[in-house]
Each structure stands twice: as C-alpha cells, then as structure tokens.
Backbone as XML, in Angstrom:
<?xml version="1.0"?>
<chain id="A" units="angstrom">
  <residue number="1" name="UNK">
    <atom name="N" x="-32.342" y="-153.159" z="214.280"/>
    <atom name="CA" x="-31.366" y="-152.667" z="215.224"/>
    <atom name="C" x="-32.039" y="-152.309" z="216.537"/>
  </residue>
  <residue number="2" name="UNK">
    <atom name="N" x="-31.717" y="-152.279" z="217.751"/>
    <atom name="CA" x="-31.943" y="-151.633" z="218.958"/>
    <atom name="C" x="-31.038" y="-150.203" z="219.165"/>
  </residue>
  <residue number="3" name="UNK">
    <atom name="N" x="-32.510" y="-149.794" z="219.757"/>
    <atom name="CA" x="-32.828" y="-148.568" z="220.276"/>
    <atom name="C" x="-33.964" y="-147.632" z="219.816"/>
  </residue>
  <residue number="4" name="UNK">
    <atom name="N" x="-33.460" y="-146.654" z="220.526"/>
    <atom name="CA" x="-35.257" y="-145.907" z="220.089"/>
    <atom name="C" x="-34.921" y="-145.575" z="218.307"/>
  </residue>
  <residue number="5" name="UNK">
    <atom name="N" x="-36.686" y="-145.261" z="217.833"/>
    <atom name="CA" x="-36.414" y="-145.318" z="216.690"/>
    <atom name="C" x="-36.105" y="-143.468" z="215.930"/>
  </residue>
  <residue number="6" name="UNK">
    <atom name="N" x="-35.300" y="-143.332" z="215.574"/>
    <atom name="CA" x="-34.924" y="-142.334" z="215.125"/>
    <atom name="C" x="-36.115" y="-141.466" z="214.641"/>
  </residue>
  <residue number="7" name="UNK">
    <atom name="N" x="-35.838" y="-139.712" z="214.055"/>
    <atom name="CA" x="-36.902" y="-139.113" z="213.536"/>
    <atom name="C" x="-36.639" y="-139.082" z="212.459"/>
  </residue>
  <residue number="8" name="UNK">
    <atom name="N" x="-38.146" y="-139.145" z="211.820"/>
    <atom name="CA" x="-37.926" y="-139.424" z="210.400"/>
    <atom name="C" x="-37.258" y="-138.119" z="209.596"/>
  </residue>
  <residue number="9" name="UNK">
    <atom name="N" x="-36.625" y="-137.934" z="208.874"/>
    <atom name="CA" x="-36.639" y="-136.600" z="207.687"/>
    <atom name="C" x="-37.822" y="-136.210" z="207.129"/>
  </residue>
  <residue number="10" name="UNK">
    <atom name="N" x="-38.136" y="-135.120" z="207.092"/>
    <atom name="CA" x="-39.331" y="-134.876" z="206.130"/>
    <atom name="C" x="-38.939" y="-135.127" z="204.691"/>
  </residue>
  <residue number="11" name="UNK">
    <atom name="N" x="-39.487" y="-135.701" z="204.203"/>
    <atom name="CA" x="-39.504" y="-135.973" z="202.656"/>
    <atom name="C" x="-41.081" y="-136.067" z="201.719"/>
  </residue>
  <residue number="12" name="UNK">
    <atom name="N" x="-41.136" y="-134.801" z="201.465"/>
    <atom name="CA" x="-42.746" y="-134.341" z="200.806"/>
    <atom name="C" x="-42.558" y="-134.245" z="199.276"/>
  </residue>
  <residue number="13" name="UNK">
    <atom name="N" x="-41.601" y="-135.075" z="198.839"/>
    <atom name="CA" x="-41.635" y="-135.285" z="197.431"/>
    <atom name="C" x="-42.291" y="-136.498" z="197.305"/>
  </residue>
  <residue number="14" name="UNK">
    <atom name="N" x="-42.107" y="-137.769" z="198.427"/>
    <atom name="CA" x="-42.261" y="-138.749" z="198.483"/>
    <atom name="C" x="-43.738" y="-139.143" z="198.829"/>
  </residue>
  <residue number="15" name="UNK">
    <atom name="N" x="-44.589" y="-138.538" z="198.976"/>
    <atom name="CA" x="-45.725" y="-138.352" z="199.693"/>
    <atom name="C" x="-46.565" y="-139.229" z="199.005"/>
  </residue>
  <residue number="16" name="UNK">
    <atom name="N" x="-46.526" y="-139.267" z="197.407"/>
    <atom name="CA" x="-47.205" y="-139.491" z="196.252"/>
    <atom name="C" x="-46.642" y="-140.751" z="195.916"/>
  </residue>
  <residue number="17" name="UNK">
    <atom name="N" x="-45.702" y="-141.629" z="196.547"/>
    <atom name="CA" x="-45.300" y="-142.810" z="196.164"/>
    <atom name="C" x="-45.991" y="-143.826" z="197.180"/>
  </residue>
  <residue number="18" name="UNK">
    <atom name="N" x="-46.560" y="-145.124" z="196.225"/>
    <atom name="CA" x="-47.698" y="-146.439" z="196.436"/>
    <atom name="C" x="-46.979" y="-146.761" z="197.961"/>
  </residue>
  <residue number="19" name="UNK">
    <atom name="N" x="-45.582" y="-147.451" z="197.664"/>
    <atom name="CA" x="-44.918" y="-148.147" z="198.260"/>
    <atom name="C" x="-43.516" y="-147.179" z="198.749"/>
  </residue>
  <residue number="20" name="UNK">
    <atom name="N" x="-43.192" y="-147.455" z="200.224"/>
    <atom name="CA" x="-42.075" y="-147.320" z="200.423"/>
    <atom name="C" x="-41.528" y="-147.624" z="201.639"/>
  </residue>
  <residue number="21" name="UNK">
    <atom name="N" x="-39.968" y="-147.990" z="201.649"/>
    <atom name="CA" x="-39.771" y="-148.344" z="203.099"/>
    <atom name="C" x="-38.740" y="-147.319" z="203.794"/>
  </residue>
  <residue number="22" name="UNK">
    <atom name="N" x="-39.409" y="-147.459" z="205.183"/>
    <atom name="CA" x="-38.617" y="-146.251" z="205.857"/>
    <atom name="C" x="-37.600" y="-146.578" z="206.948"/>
  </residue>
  <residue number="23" name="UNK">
    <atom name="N" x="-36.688" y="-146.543" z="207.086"/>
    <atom name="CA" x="-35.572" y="-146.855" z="207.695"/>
    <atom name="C" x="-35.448" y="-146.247" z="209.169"/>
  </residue>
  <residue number="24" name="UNK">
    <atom name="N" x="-36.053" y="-146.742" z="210.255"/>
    <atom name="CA" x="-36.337" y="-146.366" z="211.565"/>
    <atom name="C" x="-35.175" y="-145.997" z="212.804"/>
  </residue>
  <residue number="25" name="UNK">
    <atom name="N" x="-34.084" y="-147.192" z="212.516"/>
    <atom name="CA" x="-32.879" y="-147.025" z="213.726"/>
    <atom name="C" x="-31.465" y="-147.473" z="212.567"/>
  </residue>
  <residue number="26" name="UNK">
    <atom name="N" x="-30.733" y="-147.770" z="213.650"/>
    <atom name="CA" x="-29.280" y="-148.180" z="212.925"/>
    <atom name="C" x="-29.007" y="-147.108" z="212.252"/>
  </residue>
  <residue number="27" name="UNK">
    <atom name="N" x="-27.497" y="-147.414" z="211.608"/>
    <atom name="CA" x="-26.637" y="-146.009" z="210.854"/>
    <atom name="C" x="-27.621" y="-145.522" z="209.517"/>
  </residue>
  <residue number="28" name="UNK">
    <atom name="N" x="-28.553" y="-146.477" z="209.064"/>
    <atom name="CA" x="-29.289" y="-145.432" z="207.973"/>
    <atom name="C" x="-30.598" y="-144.586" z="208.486"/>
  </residue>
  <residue number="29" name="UNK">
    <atom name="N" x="-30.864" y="-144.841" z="209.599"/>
    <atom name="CA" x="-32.504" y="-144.410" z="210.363"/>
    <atom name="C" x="-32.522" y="-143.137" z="209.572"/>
  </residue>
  <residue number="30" name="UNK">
    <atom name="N" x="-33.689" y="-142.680" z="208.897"/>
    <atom name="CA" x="-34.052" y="-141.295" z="208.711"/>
    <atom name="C" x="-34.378" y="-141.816" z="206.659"/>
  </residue>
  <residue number="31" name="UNK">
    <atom name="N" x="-33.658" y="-142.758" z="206.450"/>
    <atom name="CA" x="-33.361" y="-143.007" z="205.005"/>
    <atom name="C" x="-34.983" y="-143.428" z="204.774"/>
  </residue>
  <residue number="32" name="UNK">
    <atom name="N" x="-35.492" y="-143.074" z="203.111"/>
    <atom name="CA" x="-36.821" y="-143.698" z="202.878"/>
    <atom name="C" x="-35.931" y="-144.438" z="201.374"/>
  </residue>
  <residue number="33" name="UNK">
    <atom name="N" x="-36.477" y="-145.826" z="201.222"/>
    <atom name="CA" x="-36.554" y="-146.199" z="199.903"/>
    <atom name="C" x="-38.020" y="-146.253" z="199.064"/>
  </residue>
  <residue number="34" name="UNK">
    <atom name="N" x="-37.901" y="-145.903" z="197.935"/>
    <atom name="CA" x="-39.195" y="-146.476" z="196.931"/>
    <atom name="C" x="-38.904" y="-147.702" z="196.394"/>
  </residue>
  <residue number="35" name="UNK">
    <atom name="N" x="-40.445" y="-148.270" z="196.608"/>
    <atom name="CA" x="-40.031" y="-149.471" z="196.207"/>
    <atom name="C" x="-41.578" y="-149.725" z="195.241"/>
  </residue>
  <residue number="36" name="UNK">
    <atom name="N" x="-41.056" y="-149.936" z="194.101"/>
    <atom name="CA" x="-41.283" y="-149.675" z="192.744"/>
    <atom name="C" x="-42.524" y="-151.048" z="192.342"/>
  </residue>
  <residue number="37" name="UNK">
    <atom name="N" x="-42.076" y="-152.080" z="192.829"/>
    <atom name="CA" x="-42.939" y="-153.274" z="192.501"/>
    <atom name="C" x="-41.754" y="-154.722" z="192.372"/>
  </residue>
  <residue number="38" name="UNK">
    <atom name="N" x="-42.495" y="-155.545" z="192.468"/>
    <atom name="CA" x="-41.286" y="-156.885" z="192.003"/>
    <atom name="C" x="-40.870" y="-157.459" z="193.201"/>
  </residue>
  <residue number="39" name="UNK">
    <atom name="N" x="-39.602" y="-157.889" z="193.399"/>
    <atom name="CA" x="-38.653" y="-158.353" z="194.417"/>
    <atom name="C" x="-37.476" y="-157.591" z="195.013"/>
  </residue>
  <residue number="40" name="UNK">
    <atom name="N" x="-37.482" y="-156.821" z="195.656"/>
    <atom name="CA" x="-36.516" y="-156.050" z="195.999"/>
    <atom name="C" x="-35.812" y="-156.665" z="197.008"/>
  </residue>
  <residue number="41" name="UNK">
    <atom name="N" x="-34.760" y="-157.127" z="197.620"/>
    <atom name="CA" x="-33.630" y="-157.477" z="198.186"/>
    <atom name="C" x="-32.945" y="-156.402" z="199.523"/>
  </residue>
  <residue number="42" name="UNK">
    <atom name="N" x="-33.282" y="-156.941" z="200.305"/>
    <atom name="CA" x="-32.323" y="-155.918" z="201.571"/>
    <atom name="C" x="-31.452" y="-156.368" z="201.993"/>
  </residue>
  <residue number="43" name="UNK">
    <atom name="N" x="-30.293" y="-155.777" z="202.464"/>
    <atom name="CA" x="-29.200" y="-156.341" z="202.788"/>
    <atom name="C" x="-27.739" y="-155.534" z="203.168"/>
  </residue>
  <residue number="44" name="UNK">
    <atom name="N" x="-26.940" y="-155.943" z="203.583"/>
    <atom name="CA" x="-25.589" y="-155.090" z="203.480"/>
    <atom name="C" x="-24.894" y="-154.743" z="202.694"/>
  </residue>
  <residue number="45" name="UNK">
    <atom name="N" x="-24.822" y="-155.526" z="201.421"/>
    <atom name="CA" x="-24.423" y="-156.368" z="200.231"/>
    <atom name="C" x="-24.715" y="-155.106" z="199.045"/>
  </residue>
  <residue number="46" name="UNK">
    <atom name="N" x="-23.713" y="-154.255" z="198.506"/>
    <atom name="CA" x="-23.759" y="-153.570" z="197.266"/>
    <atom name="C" x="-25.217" y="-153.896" z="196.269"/>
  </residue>
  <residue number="47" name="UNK">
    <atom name="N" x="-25.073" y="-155.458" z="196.358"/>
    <atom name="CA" x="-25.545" y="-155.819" z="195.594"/>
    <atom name="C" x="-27.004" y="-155.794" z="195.446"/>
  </residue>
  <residue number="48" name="UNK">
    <atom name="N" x="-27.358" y="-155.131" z="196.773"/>
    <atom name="CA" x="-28.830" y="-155.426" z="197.423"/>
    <atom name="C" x="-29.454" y="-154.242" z="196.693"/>
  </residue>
  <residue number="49" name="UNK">
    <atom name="N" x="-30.784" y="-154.325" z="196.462"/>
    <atom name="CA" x="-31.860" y="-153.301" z="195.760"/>
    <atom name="C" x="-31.782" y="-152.417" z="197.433"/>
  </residue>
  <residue number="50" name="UNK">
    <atom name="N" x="-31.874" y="-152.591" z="198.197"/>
    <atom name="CA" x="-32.059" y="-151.471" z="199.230"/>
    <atom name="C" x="-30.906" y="-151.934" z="200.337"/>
  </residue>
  <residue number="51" name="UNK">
    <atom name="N" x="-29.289" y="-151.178" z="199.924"/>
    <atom name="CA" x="-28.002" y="-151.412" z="200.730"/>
    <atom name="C" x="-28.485" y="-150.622" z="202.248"/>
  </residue>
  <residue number="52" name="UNK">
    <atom name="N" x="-28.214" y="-151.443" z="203.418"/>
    <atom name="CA" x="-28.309" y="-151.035" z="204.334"/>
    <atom name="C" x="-26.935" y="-150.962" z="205.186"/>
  </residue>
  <residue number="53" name="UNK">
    <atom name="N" x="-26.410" y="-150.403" z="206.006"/>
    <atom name="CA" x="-24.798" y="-150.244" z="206.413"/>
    <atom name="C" x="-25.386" y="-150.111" z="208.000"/>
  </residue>
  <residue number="54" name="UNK">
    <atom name="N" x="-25.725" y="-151.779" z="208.403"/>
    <atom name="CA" x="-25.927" y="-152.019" z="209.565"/>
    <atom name="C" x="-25.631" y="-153.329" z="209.776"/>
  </residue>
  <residue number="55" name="UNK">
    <atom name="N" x="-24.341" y="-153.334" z="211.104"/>
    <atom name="CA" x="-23.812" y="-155.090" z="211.075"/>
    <atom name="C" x="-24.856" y="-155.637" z="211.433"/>
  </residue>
  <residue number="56" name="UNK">
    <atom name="N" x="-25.962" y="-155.019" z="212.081"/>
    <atom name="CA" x="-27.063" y="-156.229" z="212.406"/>
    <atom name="C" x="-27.715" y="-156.915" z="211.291"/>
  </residue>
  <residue number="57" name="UNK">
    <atom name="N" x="-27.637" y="-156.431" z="210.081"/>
    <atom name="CA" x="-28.286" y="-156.978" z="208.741"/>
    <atom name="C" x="-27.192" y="-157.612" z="207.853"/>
  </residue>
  <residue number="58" name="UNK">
    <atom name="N" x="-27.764" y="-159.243" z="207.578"/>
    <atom name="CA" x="-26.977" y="-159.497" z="206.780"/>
    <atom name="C" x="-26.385" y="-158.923" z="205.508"/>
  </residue>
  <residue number="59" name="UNK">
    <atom name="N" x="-25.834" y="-159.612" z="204.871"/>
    <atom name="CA" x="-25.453" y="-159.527" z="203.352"/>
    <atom name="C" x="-26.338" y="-159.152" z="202.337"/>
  </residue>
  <residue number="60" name="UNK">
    <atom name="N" x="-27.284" y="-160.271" z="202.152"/>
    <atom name="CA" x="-28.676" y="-160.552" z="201.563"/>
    <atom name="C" x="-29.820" y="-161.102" z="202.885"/>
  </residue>
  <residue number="61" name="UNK">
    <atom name="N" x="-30.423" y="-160.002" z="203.459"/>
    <atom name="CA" x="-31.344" y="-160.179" z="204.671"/>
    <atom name="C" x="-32.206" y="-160.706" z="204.269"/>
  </residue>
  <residue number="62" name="UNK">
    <atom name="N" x="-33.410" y="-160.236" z="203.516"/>
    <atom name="CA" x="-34.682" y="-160.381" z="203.161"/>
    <atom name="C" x="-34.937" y="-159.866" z="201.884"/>
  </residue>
  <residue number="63" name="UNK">
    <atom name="N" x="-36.237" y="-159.994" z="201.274"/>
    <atom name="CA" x="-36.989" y="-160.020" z="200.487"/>
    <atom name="C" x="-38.326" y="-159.133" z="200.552"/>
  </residue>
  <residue number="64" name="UNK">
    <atom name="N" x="-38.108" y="-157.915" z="199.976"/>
    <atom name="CA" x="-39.588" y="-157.599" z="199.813"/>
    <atom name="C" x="-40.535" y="-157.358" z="198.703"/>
  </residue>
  <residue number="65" name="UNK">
    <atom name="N" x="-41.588" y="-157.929" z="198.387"/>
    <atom name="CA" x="-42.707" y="-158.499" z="197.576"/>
    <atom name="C" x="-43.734" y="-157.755" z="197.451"/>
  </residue>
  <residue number="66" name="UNK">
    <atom name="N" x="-43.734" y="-156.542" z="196.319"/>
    <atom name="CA" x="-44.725" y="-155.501" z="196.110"/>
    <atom name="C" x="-45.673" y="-156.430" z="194.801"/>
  </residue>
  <residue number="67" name="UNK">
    <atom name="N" x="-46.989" y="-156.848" z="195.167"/>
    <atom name="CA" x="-47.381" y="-157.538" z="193.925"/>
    <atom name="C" x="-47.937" y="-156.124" z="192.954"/>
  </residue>
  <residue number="68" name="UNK">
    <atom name="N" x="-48.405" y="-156.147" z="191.762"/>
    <atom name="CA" x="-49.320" y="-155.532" z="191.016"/>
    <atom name="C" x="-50.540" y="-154.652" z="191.796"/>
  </residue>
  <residue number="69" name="UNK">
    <atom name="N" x="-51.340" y="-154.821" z="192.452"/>
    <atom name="CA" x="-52.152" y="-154.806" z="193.629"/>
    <atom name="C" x="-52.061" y="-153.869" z="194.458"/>
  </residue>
  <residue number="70" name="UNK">
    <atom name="N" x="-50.548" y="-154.005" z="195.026"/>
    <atom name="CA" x="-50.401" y="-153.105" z="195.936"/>
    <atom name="C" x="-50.166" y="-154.035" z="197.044"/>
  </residue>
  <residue number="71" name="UNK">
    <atom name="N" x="-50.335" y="-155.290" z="197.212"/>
    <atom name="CA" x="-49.749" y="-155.854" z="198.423"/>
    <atom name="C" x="-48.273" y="-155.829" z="198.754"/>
  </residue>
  <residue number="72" name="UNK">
    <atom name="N" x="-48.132" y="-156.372" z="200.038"/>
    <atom name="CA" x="-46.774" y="-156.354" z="199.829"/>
    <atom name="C" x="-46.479" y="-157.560" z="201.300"/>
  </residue>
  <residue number="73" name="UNK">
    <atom name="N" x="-45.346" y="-158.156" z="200.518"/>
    <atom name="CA" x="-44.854" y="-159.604" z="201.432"/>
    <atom name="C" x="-43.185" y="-159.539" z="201.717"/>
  </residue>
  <residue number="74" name="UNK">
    <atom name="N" x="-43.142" y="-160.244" z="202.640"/>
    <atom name="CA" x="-41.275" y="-160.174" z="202.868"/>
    <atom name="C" x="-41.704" y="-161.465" z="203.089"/>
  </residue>
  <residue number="75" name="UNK">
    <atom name="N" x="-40.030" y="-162.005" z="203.043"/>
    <atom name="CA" x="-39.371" y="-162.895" z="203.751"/>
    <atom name="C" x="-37.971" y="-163.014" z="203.823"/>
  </residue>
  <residue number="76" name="UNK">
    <atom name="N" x="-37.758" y="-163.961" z="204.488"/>
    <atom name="CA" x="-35.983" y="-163.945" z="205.225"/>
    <atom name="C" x="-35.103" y="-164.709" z="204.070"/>
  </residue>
  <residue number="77" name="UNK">
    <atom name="N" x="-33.900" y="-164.277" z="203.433"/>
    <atom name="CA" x="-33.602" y="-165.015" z="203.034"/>
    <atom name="C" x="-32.144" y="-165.581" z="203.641"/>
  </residue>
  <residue number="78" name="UNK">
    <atom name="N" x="-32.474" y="-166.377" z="204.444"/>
    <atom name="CA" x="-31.528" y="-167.085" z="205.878"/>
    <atom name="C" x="-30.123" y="-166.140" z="206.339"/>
  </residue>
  <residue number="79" name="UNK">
    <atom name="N" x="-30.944" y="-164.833" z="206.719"/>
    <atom name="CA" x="-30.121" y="-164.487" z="207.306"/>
    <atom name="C" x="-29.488" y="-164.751" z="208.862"/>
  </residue>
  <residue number="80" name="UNK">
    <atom name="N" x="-28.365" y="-164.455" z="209.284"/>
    <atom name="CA" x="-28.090" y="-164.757" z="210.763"/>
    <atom name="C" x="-28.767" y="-164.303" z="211.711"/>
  </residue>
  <residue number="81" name="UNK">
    <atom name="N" x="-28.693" y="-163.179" z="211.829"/>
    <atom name="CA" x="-29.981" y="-162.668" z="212.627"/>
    <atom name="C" x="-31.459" y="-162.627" z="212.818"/>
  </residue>
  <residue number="82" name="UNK">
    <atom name="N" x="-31.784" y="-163.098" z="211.796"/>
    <atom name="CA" x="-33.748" y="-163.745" z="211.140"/>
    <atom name="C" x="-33.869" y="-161.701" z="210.563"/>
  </residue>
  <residue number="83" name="UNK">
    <atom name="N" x="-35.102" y="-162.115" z="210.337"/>
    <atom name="CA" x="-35.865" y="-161.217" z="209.917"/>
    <atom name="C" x="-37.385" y="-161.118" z="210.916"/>
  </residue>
  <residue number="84" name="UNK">
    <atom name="N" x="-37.465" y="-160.117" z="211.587"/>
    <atom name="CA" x="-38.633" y="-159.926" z="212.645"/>
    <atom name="C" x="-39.852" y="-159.135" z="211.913"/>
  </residue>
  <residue number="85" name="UNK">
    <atom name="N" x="-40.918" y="-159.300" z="211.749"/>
    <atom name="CA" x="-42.093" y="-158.480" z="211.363"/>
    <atom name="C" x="-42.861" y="-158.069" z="212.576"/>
  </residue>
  <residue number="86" name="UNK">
    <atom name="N" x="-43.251" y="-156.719" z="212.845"/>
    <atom name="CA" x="-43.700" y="-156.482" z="214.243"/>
    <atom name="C" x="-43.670" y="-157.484" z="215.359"/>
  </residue>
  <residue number="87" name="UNK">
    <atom name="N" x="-42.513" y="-157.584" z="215.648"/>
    <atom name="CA" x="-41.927" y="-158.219" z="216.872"/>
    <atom name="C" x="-42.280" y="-159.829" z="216.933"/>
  </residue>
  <residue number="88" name="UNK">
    <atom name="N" x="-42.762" y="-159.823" z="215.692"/>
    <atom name="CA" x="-42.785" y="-161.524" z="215.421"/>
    <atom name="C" x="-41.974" y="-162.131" z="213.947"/>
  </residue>
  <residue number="89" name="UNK">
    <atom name="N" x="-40.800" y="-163.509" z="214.728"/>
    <atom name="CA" x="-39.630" y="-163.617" z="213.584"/>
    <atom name="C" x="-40.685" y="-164.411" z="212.396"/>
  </residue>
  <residue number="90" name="UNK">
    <atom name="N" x="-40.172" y="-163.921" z="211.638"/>
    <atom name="CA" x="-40.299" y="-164.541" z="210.136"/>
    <atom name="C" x="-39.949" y="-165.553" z="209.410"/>
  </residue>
  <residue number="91" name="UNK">
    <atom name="N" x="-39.982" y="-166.511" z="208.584"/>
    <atom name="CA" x="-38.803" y="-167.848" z="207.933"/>
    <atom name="C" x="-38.949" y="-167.425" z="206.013"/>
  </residue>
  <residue number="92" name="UNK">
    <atom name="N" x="-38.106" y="-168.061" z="205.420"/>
    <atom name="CA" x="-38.311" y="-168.078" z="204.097"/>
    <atom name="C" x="-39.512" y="-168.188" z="203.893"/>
  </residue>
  <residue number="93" name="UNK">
    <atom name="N" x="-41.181" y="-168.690" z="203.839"/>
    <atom name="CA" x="-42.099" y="-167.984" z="203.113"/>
    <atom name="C" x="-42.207" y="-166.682" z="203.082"/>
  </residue>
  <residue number="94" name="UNK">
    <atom name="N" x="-43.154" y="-166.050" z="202.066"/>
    <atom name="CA" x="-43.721" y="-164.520" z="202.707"/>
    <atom name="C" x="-44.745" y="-164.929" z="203.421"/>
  </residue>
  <residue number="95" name="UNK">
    <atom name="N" x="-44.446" y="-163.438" z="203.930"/>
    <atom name="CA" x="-45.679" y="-162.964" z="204.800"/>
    <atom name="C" x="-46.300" y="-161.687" z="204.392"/>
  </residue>
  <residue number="96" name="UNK">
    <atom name="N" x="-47.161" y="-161.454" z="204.989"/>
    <atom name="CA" x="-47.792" y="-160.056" z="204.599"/>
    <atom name="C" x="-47.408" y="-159.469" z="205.060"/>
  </residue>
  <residue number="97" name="UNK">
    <atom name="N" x="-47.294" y="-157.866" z="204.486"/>
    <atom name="CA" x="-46.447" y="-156.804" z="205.224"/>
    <atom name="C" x="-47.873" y="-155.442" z="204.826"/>
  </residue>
  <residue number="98" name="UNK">
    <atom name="N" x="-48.119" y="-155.297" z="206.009"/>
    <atom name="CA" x="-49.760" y="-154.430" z="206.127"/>
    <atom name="C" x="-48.687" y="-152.883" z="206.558"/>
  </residue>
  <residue number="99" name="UNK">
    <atom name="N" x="-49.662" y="-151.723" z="205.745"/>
    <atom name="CA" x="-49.227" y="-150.369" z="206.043"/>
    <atom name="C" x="-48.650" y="-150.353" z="206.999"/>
  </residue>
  <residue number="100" name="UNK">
    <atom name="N" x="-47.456" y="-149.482" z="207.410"/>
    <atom name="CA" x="-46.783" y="-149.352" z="208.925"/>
    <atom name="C" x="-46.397" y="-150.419" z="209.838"/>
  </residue>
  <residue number="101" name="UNK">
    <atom name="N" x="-46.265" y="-151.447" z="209.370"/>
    <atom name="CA" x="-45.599" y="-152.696" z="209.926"/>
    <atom name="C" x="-43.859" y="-152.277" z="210.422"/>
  </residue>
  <residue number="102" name="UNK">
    <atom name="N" x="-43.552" y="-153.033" z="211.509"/>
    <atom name="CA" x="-42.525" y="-152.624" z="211.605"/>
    <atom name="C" x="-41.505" y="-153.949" z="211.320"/>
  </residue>
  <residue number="103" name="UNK">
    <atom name="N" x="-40.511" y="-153.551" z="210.396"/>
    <atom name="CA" x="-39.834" y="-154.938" z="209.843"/>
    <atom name="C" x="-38.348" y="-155.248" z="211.001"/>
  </residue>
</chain>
C-alpha cells in the first residue's frame, strides 16, 4: 500500500518467535503474523493463511516460504498488482526474503 509506514504495536510476547511478518501500511498496518514454517499464502481471500483487508492485495497475492533452516522465500502468485520485494517486483519463482525486507 502507499503511504508512510505506520507504528508498529508493541508486541513482547512475540519477541521469541523464528519467523514473522509485520504488517507496515494499509487497513491492517500495526498487525504481526507468525509464521510457523511451510507455505503460507497472503491475500484478501478468507481463505488465505495471513487475510489481509487491503484492495491493493489480491485474493491469493503471494506465497511465503519458511524452509526448516530458517530461510525464507516469497513469490507472486499472479496477482494484479505483482508482488514488490524492497522496491524490486517479483514473478512466480521464489526469492529470498532476508531479515527486514520490505514486501
């Protein structure tokens, strides 16, 4: 979404979790998800592992890819708007997604 990026909530329960994504602007900014390992799904879409309630995000946006490891990869899964990784767009492969990346 555009505009500045919102302040985060403090959340110091969360401190102790590997993985997580933090929700910067648009109507959820402030929101953190855990994200556990596997394939998690972003999107507008009920159906999505991490529902976001922003028209700029599709249905089913993207893909994010926590391996065993601790890495972690996205990719787009053809949404209308693409999927941007620090200000560079993305396509259906993954990519790497390094600490504090901005998606």
């Amino acid at each position: 979404s555009l505009g500045a990026p919102a302040e985060a909530e403090p959340h110091p329960e969360l401190d102790e979790a590997p993985t997580q994504l933090h929700v910067v602007a648009g109507p959820d900014a402030g929101g953190v998800h855990l994200l556990h390992g596997g394939r998690i799904t972003v999107g507008r879409s009920a159906d999505a592992d991490v529902p976001l309630d922003d028209p700029d995000v599709s249905r089913l946006h993207c893909a994010v890819t926590v391996a065993p490891d601790g890495r972690v990869s996205v990719a787009d899964l053809g949404s209308t708007n693409g999927t941007v990784l620090d200000g560079r767009p993305i396509g259906d492969r993954p990519v790497r997604f390094a600490p504090g990346a901005l998606l």
